[in-house]
N, C-alpha and C positions, 0 to 999 in steps of 0.2 A: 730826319726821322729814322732811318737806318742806322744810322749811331747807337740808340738806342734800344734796338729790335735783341742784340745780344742780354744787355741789359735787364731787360723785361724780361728776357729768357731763363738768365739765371735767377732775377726774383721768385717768378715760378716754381722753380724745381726749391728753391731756402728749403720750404715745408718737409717736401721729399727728404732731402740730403739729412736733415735736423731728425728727422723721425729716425731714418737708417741709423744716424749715427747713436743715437737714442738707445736702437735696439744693438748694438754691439755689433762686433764679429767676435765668432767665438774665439773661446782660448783653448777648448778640449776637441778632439774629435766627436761626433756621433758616430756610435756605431750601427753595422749592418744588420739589418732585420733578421735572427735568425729561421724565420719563416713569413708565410706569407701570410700577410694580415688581413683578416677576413670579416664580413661579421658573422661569422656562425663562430671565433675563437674570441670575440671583443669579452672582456669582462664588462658584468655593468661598475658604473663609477660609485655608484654608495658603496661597493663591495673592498674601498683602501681605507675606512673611515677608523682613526685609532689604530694605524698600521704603519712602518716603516716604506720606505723603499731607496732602494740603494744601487748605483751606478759606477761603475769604474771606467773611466776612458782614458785613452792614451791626450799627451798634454797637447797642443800648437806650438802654445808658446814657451817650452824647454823640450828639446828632443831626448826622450830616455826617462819622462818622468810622466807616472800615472795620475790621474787626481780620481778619487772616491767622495762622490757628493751623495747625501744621506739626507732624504728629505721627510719628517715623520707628520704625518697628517694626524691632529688631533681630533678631536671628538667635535670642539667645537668652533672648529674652521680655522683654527690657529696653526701657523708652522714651524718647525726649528727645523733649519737646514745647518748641516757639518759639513766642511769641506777640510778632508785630506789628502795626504801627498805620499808619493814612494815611488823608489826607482822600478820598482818590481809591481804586476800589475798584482801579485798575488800579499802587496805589506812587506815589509811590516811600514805602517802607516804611520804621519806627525802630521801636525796643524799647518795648516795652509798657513802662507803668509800674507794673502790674499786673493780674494774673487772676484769673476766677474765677467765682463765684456775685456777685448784687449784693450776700446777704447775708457772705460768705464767699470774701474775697479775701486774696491772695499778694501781696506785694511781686515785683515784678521781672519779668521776660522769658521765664524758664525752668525747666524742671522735669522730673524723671525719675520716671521709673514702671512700670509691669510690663504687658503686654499677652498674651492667649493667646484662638485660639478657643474659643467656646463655642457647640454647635447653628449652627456654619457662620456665624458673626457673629464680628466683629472687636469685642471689647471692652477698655478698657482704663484704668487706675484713676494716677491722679498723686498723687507721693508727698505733695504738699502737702496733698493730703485725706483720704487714704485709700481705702480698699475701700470703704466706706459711699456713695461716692460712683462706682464704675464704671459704664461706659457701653457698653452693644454696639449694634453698627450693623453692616446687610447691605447687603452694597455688589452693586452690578448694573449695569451695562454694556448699553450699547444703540448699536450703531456705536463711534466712539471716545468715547463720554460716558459717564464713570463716576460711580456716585450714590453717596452712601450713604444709609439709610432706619432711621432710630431706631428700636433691637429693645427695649432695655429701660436704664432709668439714668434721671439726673433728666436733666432739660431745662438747665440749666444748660449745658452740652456743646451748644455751635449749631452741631454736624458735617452734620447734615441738607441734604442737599439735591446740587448736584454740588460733585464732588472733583477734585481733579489726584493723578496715583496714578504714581509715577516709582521 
């Protein structure tokens, strides 16, 4: 019966480990909040609807190389995300050769997906993963600097930190 006690153990955790891996590790850094997130600075979430918002972070996985992910909230819950690349964090920018989790990547530059608020966070799922993998983020404004601040989803998504929000 001890034989077996290992066994059961790791049947156990399958779900666990399956789901982690599900949700990725990321490939980009998040960056650091550049203030502190409050709710007296929280935007409400109706307020990205038919609006861009766009992220630069340094990469994981190449040392020296930036990625710009561009994700535009449609009108009506629809998303196109862009994902580009550059040595510099300031461009000039070219098509990703692909995205993603490191363990859980997409071929190519682009992707659509479905976005809606939930509890006043902006989240939102790419069709190349599915729902198993959405991500909500409260975004907060302090003068013109807008942040976003990871609410729940994997870490794969390095939206953390400030945004450009047009």
């Amino acid at each position: 019966m001890i034989r077996w006690l290992p066994l059961v153990a790791l049947f156990a955790l399958a779900p666990s480990l399956a789901a982690a891996q599900a949700r990725g590790s990321p490939a980009c850094k998040d960056a650091a909040m550049p203030f502190a997130a409050t709710a007296a600075n929280r935007l409400a979430g109706a307020a990205v609807s038919g609006k861009r918002f766009i992220y630069v972070r340094e990469s994981l996985r190449t040392p020296g190389v930036w990625v710009k992910g561009t994700r535009e909230l449609r009108a009506d819950g629809s998303m196109r995300y862009t994902c580009e690349v550059s040595r510099s964090e300031a461009g000039p920018w070219r098509p990703c050769r692909s995205f993603g989790s490191v363990e859980r990547q997409t071929a190519g530059s682009r992707d659509v997906g479905v976005w809606s608020i939930k509890n006043n966070a902006v989240c939102a799922a790419k069709a190349s993963f599915g729902e198993q993998t959405e991500d909500c983020f409260a975004l907060h404004r302090q003068g013109a600097i807008v942040a976003a601040m990871r609410v729940s989803g994997p870490r794969a998504a390095c939206v953390q930190g400030t945004i450009i929000l047009e």
